[in-house]
N, CA, C and O atoms as a GROMACS GRO file, in nm:
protein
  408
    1UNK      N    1   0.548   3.073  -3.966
    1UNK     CA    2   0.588   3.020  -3.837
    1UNK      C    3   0.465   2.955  -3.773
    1UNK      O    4   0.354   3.005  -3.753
    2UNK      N    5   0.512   2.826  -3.744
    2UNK     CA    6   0.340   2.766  -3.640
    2UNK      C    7   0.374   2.802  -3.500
    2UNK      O    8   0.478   2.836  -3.444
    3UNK      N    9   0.235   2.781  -3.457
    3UNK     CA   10   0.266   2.825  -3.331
    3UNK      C   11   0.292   2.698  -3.252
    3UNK      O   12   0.376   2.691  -3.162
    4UNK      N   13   0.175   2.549  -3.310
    4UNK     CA   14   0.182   2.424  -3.245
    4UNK      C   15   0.272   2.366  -3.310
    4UNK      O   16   0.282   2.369  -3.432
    5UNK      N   17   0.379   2.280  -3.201
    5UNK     CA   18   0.474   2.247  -3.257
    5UNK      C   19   0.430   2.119  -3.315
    5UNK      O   20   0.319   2.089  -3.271
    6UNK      N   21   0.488   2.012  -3.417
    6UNK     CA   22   0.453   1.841  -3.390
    6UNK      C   23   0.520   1.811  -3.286
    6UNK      O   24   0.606   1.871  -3.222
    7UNK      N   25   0.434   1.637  -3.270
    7UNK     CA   26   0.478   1.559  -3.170
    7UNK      C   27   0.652   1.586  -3.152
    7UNK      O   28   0.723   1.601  -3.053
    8UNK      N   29   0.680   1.585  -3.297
    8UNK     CA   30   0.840   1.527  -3.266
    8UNK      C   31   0.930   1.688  -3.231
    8UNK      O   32   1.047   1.693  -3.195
    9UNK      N   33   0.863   1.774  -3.248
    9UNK     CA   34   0.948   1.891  -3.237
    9UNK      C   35   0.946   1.920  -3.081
    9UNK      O   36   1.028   1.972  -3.005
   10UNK      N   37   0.844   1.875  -3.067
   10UNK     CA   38   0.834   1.900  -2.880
   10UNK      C   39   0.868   1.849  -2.807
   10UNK      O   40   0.872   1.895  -2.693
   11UNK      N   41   0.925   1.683  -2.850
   11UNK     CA   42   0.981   1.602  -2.744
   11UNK      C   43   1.090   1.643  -2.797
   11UNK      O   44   1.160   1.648  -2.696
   12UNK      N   45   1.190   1.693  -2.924
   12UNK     CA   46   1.311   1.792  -2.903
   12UNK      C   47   1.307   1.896  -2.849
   12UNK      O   48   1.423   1.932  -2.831
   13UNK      N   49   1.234   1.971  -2.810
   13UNK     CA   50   1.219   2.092  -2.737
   13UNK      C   51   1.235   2.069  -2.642
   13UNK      O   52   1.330   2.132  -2.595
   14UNK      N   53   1.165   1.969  -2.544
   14UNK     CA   54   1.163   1.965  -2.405
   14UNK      C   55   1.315   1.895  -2.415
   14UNK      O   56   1.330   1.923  -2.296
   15UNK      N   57   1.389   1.857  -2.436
   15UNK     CA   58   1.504   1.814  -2.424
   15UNK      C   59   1.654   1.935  -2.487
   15UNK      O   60   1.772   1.919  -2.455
   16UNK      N   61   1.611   2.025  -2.560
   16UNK     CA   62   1.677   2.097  -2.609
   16UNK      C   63   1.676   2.268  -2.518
   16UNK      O   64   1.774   2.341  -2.502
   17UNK      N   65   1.545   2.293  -2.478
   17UNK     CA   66   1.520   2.388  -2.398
   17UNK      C   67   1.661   2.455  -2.249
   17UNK      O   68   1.761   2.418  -2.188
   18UNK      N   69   1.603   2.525  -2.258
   18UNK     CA   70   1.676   2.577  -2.099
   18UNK      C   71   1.864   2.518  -2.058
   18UNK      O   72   1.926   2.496  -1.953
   19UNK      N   73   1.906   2.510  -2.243
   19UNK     CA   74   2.032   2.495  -2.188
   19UNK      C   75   2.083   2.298  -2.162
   19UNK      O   76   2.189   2.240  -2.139
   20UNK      N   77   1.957   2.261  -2.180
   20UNK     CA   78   1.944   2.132  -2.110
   20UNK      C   79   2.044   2.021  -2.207
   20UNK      O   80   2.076   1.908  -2.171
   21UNK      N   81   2.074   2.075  -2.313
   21UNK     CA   82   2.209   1.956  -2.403
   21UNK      C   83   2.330   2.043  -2.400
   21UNK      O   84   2.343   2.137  -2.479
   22UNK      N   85   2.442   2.006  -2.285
   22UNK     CA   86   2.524   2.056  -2.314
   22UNK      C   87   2.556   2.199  -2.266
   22UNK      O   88   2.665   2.254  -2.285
   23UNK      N   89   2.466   2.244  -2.212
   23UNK     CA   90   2.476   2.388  -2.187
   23UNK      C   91   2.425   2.486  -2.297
   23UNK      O   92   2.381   2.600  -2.284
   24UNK      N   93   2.445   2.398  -2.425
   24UNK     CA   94   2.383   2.538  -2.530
   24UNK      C   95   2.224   2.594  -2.529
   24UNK      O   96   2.117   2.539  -2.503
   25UNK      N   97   2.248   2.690  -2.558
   25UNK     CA   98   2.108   2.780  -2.552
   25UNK      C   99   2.037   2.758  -2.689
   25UNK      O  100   2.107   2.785  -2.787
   26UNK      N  101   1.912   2.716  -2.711
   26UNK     CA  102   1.861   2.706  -2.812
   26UNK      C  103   1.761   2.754  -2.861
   26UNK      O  104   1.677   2.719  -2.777
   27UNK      N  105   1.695   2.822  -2.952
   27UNK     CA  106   1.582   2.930  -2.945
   27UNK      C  107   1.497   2.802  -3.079
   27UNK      O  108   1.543   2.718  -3.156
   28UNK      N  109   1.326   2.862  -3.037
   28UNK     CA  110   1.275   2.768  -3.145
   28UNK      C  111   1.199   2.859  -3.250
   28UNK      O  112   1.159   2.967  -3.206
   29UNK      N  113   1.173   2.831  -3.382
   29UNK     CA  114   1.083   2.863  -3.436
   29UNK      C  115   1.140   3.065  -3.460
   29UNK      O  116   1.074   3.168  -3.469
   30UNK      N  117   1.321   3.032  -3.462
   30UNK     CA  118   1.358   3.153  -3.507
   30UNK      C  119   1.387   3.170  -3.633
   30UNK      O  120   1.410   3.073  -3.705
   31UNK      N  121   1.391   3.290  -3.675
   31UNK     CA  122   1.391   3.341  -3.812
   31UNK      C  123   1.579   3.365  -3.848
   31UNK      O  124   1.672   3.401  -3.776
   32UNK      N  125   1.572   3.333  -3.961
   32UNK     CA  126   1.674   3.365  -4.021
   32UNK      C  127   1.721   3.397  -4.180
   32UNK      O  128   1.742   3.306  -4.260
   33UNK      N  129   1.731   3.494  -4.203
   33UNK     CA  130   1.693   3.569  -4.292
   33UNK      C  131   1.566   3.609  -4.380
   33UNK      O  132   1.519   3.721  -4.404
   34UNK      N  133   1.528   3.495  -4.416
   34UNK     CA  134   1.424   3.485  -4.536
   34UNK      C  135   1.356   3.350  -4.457
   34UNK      O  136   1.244   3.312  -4.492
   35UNK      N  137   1.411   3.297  -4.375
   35UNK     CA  138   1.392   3.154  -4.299
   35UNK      C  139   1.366   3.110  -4.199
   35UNK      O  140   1.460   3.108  -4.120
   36UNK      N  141   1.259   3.065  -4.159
   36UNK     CA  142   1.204   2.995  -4.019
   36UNK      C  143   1.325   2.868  -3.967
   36UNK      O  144   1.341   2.780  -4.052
   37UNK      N  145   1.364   2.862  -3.907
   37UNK     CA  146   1.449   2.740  -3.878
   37UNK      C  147   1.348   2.681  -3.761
   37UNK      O  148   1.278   2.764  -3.703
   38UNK      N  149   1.336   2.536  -3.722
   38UNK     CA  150   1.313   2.482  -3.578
   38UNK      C  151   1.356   2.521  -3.481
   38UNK      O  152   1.291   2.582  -3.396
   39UNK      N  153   1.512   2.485  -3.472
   39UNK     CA  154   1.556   2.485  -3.334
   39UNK      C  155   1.694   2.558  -3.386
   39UNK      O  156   1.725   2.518  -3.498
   40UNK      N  157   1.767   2.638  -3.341
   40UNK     CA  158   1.927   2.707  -3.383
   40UNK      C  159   2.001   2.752  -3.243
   40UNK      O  160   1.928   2.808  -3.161
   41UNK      N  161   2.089   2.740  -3.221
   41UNK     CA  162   2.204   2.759  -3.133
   41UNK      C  163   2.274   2.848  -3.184
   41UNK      O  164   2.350   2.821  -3.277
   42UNK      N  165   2.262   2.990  -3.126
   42UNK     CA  166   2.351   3.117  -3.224
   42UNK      C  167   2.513   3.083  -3.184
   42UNK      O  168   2.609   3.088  -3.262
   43UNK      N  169   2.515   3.052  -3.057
   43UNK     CA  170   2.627   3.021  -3.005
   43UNK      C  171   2.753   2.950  -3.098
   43UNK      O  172   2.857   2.975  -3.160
   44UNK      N  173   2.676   2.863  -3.063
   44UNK     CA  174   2.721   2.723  -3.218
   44UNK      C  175   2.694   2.741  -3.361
   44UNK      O  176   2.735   2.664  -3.447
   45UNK      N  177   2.623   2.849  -3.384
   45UNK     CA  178   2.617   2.853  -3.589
   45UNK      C  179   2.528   2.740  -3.583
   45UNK      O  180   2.529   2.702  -3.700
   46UNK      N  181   2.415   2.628  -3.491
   46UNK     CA  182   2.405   2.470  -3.579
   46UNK      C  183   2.215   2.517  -3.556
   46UNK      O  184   2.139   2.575  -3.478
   47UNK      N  185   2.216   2.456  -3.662
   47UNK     CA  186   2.068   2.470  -3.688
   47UNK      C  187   2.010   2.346  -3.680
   47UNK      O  188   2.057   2.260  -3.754
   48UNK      N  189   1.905   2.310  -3.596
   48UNK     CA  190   1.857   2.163  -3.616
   48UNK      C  191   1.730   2.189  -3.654
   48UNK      O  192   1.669   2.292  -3.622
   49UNK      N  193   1.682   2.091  -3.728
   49UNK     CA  194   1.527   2.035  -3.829
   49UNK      C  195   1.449   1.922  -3.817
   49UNK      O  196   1.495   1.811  -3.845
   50UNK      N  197   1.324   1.940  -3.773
   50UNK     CA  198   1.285   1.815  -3.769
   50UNK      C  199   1.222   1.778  -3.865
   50UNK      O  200   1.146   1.870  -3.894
   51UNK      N  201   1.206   1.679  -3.944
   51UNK     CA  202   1.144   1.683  -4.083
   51UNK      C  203   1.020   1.585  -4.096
   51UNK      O  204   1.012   1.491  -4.016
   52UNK      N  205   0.958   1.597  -4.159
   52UNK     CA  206   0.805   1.485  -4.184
   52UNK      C  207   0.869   1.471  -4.320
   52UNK      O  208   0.968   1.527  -4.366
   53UNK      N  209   0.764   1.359  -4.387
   53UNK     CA  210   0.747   1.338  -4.504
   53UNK      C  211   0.781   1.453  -4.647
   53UNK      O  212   0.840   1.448  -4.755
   54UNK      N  213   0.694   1.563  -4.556
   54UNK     CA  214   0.682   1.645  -4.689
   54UNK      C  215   0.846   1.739  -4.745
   54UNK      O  216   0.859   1.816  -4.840
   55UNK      N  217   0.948   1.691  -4.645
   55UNK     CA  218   1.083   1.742  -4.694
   55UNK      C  219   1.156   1.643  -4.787
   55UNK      O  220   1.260   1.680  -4.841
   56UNK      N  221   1.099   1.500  -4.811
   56UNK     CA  222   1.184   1.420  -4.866
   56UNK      C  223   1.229   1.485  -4.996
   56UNK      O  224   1.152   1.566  -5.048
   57UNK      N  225   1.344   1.459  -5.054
   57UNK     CA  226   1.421   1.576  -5.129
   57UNK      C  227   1.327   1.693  -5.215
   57UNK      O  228   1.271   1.708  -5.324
   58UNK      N  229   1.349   1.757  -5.099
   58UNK     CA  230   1.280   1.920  -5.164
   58UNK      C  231   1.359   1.984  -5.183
   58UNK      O  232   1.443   1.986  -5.092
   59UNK      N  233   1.382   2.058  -5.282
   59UNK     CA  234   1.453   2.173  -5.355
   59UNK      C  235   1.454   2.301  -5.279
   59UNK      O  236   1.511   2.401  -5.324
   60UNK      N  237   1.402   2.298  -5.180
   60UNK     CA  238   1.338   2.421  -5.162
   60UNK      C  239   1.430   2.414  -5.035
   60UNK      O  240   1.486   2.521  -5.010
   61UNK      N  241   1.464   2.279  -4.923
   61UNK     CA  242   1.480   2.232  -4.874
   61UNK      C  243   1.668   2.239  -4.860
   61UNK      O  244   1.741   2.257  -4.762
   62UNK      N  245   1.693   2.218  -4.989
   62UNK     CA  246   1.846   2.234  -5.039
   62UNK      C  247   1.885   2.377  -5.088
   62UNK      O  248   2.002   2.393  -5.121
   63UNK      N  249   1.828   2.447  -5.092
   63UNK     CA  250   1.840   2.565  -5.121
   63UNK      C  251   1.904   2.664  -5.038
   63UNK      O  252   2.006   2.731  -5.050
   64UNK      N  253   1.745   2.646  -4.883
   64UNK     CA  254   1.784   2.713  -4.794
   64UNK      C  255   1.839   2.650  -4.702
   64UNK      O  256   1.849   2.729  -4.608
   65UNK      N  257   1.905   2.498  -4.659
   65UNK     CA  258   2.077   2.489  -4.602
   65UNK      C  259   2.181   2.569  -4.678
   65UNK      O  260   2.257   2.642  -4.616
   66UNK      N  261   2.190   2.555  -4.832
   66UNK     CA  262   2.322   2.613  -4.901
   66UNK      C  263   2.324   2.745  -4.874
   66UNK      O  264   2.429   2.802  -4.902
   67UNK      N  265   2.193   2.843  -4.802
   67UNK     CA  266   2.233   2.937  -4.785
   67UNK      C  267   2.220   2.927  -4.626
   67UNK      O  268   2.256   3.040  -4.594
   68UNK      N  269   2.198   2.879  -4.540
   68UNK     CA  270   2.242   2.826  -4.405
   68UNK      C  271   2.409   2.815  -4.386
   68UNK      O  272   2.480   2.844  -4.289
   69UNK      N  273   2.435   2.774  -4.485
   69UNK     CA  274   2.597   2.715  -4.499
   69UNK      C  275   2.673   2.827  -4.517
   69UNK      O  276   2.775   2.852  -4.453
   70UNK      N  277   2.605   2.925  -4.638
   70UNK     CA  278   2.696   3.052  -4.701
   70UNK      C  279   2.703   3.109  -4.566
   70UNK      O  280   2.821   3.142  -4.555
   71UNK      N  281   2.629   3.146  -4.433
   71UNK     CA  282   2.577   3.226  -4.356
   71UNK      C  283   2.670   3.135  -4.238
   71UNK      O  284   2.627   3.139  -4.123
   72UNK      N  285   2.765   3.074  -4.257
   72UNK     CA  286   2.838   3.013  -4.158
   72UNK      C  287   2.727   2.918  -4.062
   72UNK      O  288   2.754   2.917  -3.942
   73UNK      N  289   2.637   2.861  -4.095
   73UNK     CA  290   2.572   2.766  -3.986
   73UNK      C  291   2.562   2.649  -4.040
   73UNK      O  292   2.536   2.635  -4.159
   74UNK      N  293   2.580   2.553  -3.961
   74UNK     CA  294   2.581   2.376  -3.984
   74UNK      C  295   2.443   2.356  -3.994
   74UNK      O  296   2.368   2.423  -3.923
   75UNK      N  297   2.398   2.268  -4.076
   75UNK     CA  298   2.236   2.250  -4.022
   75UNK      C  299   2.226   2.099  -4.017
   75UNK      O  300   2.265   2.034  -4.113
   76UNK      N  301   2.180   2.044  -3.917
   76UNK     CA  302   2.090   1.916  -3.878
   76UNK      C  303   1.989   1.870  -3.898
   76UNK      O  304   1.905   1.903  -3.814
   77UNK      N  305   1.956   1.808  -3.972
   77UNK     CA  306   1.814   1.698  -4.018
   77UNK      C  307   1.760   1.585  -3.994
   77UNK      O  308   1.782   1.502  -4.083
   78UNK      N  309   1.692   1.545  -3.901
   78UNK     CA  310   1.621   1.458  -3.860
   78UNK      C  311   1.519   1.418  -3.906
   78UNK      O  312   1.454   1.505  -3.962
   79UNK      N  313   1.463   1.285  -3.906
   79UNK     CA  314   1.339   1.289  -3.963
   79UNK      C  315   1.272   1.265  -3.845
   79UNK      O  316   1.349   1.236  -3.753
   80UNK      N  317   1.136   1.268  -3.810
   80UNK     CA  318   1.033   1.282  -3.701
   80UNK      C  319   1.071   1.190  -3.635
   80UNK      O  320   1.145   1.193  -3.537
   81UNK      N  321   0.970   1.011  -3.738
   81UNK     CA  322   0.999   0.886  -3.677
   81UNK      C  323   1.119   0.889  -3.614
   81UNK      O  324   1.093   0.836  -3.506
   82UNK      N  325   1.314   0.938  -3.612
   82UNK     CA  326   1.388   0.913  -3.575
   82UNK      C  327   1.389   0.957  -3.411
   82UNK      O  328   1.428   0.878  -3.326
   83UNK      N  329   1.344   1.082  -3.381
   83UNK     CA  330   1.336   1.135  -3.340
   83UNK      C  331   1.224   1.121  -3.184
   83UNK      O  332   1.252   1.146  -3.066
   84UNK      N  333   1.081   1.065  -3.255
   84UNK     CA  334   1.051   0.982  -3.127
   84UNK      C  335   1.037   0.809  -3.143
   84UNK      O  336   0.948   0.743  -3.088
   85UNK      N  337   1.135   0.757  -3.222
   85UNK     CA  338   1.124   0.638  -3.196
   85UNK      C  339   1.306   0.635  -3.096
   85UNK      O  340   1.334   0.568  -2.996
   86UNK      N  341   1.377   0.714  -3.157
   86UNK     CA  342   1.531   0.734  -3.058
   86UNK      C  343   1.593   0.879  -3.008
   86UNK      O  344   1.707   0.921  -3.024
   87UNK      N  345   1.496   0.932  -2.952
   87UNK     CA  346   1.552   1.032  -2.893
   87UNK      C  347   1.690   1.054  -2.859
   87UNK      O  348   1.754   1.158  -2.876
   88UNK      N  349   1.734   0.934  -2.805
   88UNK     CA  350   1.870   0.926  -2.752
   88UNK      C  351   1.966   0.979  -2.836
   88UNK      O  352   2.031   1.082  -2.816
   89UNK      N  353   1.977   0.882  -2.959
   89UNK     CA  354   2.045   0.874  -3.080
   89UNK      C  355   2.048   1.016  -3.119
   89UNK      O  356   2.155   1.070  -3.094
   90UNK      N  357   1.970   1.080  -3.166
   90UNK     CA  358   1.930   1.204  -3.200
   90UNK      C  359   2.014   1.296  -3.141
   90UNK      O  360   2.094   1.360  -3.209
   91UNK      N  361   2.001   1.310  -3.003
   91UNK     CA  362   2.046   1.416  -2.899
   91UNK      C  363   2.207   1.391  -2.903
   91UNK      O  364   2.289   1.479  -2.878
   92UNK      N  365   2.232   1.286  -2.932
   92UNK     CA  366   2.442   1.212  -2.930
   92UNK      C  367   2.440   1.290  -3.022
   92UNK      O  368   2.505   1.389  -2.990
   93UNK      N  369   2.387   1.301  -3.149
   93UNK     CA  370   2.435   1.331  -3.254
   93UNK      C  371   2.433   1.453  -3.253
   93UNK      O  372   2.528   1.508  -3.308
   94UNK      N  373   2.334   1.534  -3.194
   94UNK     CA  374   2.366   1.684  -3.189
   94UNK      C  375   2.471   1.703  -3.067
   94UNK      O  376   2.573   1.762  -3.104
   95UNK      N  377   2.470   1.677  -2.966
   95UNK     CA  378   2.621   1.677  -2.875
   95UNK      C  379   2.723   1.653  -2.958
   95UNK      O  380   2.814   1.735  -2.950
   96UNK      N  381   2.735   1.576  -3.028
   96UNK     CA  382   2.844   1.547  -3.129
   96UNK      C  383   2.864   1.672  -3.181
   96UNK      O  384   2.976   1.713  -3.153
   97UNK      N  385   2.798   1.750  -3.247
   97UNK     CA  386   2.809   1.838  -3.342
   97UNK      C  387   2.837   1.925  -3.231
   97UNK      O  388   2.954   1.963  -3.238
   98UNK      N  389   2.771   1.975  -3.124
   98UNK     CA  390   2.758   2.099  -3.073
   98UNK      C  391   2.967   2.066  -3.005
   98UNK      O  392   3.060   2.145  -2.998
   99UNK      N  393   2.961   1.982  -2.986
   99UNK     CA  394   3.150   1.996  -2.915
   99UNK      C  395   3.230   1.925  -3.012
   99UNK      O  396   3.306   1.835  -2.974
  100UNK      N  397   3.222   1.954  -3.123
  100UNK     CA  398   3.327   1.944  -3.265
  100UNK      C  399   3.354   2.083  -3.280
  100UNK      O  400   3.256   2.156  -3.273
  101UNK      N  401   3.464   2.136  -3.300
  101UNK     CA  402   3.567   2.260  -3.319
  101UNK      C  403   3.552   2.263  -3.516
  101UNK      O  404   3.642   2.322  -3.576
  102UNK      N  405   3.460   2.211  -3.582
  102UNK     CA  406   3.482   2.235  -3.701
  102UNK      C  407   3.414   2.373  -3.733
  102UNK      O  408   3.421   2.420  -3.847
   0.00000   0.00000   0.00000
């Protein structure tokens, strides 16, 4: 677990914090099972990720969503650049997810 977040995890944080998308509550840098996640909404099952370079298809990466998935939670992947070049975009897309009934 780090303690300093990156650039891009923090300008999702400050936007994800205190309830501030939607009403959902979002915790950072929680554990789940065997697994650090970024950002997760217990509420919602949805796990969001912010990713750098070093996730481009990692195994390791696909592994622990499929067991994200077995464990009933959606998970979200972003890559950084997306993230502070369109915040906006980003945040629709998790509103999207967070008020879908799937």
């Amino acid at each position: 677990m780090r303690q300093e977040p990156t650039e891009a995890e923090a300008r999702l944080w400050s936007r994800l914090r205190a309830s501030r998308l939607a009403g959902a509550k979002f915790k950072r840098q929680e554990q789940i099972g065997d697994y650090i996640v970024d950002f997760v909404c217990f509420g919602s099952r949805l796990v969001v990720e912010a990713d750098g370079a070093q996730h481009a298809e990692s195994e390791r990466d696909l592994r622990r969503d499929e067991w994200l998935h077995e464990q009933g939670f959606r998970v979200l992947r972003f890559w950084n650049d997306d993230i502070l070049l369109d915040t906006d975009a980003v945040l629709q897309a998790i509103s999207e997810v967070l008020g879908s009934n799937d």
